[in-house]
Every structure is written in C-alpha cells, then in structure tokens.
C-alpha positions as CSV (number, residue, x, y, z in Angstrom):
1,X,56.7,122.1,148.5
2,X,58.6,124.6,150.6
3,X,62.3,122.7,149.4
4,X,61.1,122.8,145.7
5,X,60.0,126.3,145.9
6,X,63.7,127.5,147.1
7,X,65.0,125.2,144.7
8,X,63.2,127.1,142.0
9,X,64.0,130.3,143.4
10,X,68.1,129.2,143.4
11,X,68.0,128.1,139.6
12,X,66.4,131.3,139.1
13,X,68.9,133.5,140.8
14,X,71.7,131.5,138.9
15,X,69.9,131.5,135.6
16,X,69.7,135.6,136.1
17,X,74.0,136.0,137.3
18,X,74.4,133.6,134.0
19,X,72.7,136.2,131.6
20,X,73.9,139.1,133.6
21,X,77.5,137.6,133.5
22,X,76.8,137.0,129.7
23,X,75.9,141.0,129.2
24,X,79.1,141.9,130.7
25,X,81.1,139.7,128.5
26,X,79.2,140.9,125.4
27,X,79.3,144.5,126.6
28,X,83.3,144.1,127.0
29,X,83.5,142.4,123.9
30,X,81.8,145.3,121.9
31,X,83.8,148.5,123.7
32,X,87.0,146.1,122.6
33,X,85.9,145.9,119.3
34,X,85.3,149.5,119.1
35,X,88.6,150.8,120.3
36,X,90.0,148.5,117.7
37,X,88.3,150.2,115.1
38,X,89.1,153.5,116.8
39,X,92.8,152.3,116.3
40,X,95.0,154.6,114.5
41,X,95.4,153.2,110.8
42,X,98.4,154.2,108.5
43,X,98.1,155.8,104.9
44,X,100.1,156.2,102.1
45,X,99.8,159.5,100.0
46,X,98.7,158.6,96.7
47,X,99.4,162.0,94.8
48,X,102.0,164.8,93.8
49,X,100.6,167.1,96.4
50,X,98.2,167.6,99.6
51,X,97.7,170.2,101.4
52,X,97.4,169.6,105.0
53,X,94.6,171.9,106.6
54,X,93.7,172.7,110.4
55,X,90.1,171.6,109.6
56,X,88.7,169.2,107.3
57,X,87.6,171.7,104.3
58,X,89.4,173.2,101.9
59,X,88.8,176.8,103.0
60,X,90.8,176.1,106.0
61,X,94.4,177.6,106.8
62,X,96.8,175.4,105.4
63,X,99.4,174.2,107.8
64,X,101.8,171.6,106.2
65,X,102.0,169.8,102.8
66,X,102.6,166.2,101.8
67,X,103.8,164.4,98.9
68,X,103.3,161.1,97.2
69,X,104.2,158.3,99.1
70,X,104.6,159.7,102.7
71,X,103.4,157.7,105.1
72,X,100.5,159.0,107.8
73,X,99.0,158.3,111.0
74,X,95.0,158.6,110.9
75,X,93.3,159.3,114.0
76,X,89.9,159.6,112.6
77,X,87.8,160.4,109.6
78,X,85.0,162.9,108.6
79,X,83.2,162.6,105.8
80,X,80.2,164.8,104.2
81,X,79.1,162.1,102.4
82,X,80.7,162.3,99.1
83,X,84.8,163.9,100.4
84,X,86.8,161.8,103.2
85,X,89.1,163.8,105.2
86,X,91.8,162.3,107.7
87,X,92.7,163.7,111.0
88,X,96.5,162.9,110.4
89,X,97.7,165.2,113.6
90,X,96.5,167.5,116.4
91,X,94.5,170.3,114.3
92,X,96.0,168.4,111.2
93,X,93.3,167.1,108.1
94,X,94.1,166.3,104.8
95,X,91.8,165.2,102.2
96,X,91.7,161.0,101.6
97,X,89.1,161.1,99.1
98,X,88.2,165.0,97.2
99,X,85.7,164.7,94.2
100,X,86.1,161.5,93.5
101,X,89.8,160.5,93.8
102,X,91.9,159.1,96.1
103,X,94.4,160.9,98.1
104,X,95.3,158.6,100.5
105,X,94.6,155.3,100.6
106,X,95.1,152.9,103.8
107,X,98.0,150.6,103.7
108,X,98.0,147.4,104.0
C-alpha cells in the first residue's frame, strides 16, 4: 500500500512540473508574441502633406512636416476611437487616419 501510495504521490509531483513547465512555455510564448506586435512597423505617407505634432492631436505644436511617399518608423499608435495617430519619433505623432482618410498606411 505504502509503495503504491509514493508511487501516486511521484506521478503527481511529475504530473504538476509537466503543467507548470507547460505555463512557462505558454507564458514565454505570449510575452514573444507581444513584443512582436510591439515591433516597430514602417509606413508610407499617403498624402501631399502631414504635419508632424509633439502629441497626438491636432492642437499640438507642430514640429516637422512630411510629404507623400516618405517612409516612417511607427513606434506605437493611439487612437480615440474614430482618428489613428502614429508615434513616428521621440515626441513625434502624425495623424495615420484623420476623419476618415488615410494618411499613412503600413507597408507591406
């Protein structure tokens, strides 16, 4: 009784390090994913013009302009749920999509 007991108690143990070794991997798995998503993308410029601002609104100081077809870096994005805005640079936004069009569009 004593033998099958332990023996219980052993698959146990192992049956626990297998799910807790499966949690790590899943946990690694997802913080990959997310810094993939997190990964900078590029853009391409879509219209004559954009204004580059040092926050993502257009009531913010404008700090650098863009024309169609430049190329950018995004960092990150911000939306309020109908305008985009890319974080192109350090204290650097410009608008991806403003009342309805696109002004930058990810490359491919």
């Amino acid at each position: 009784k004593a033998a099958a007991e332990k023996a219980a108690a052993e698959k146990a143990r192992q049956a626990e390090a297998l799910a807790l070794q499966a949690k790590i991997e899943k946990m690694a798995a997802d913080k990959a994913a997310a810094m993939k998503a997190a990964a900078p993308k590029k853009g391409i410029v879509t219209v004559r013009s954009l204004r580059v601002r040092k926050e993502h609104n257009t009531d913010s100081l404008m700090v650098a302009g863009l024309v169609n077809g430049n190329e950018v870096t995004i960092y990150e994005t911000w939306t309020d749920g109908k305008d985009t805005w890319a974080r192109i640079g350090d204290d650097q936004w410009a608008a991806m999509v403003y009342n309805g069009e696109t002004y930058i569009k990810l490359a491919e």
